[in-house]
C-alpha positions as CSV (number, residue, x, y, z in Angstrom):
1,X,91.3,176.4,43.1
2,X,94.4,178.0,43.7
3,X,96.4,177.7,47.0
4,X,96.3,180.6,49.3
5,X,100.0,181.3,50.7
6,X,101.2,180.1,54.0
7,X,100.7,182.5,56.5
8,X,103.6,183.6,58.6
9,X,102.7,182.2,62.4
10,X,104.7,183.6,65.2
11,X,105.9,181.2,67.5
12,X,105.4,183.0,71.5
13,X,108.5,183.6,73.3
14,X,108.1,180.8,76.4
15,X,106.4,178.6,74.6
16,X,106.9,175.3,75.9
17,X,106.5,171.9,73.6
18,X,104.6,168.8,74.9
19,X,105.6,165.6,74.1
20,X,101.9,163.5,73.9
21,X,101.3,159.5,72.9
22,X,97.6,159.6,73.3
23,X,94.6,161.8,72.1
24,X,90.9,161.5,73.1
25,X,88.5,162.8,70.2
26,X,85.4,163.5,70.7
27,X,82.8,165.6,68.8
28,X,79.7,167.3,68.7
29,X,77.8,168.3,65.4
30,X,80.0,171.5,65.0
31,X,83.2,170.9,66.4
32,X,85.9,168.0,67.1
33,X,87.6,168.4,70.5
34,X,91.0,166.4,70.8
35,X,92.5,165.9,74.3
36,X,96.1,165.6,74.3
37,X,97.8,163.6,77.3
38,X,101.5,162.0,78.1
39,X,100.1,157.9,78.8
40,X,102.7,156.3,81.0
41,X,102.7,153.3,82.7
42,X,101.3,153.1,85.8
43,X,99.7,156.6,85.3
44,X,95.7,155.8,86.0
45,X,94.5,159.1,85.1
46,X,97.0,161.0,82.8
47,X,96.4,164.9,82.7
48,X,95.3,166.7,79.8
49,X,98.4,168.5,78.2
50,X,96.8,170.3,75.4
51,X,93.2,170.4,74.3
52,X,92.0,171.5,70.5
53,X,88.9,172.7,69.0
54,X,88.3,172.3,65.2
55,X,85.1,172.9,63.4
56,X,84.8,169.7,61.2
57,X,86.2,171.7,58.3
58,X,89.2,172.0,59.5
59,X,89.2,168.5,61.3
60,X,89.7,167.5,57.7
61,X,92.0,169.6,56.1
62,X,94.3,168.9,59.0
63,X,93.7,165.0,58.7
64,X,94.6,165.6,54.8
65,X,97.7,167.4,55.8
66,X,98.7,164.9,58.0
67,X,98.3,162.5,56.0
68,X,100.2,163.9,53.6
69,X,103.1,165.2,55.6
70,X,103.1,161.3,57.0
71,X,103.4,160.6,53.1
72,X,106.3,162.5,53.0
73,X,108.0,161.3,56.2
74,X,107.9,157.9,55.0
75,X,109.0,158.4,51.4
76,X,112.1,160.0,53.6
77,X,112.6,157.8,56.4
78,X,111.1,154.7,55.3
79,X,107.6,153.6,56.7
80,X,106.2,153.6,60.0
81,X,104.9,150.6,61.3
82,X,102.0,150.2,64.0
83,X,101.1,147.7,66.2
84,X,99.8,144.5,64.6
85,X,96.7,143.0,66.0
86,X,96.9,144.6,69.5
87,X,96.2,147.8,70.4
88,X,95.7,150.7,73.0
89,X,92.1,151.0,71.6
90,X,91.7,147.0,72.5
91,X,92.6,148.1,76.3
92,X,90.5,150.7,76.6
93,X,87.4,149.6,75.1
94,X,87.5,145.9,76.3
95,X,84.6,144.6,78.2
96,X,85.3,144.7,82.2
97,X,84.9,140.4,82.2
98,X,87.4,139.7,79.0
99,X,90.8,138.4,80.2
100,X,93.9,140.8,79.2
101,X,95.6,139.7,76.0
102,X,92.2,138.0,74.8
């Protein structure tokens, strides 16, 4: 199959960037719906920058291009390393009785 060419996307004037360290996916059985938000510490409930809606299609062509582009970044940069053992996801989803750090 060949590739179809890139199309040419015009970037609005006034468009202002977000800078976001945490996404909330959820999804339905036609679309996946990613909440973008800034987490800080000591922010209890962060606000919703940016919110997307991908059919699943598209949900995973853009996870293959992201993973390729991340491909790409590390054979440039070097890789990226992540968390060991702990992570956000262990915050969030730990039962209300469990100690922190368990």
């Amino acid at each position: 199959m060949p590739q179809q060419p890139m199309p040419n996307i015009e970037l609005p004037d006034g468009l202002e960037p977000q800078y976001v360290n945490f996404v909330r996916i959820a999804h339905t059985a036609s679309e996946f719906i990613m909440d973008f938000s800034l987490l800080l510490p000591g922010i209890t409930q962060p606000q919703v920058d940016s919110r997307l809606v991908m059919s699943p299609t598209a949900a995973k062509l853009f996870l293959r291009a992201l993973t390729e582009n991340l491909k790409r970044y590390e054979a440039n940069f070097g890789e990226i390393s992540v968390p060991g053992s702990h992570t956000l996801a262990d915050d969030l989803f730990r039962p209300n009785d469990q100690p922190k750090g368990s």
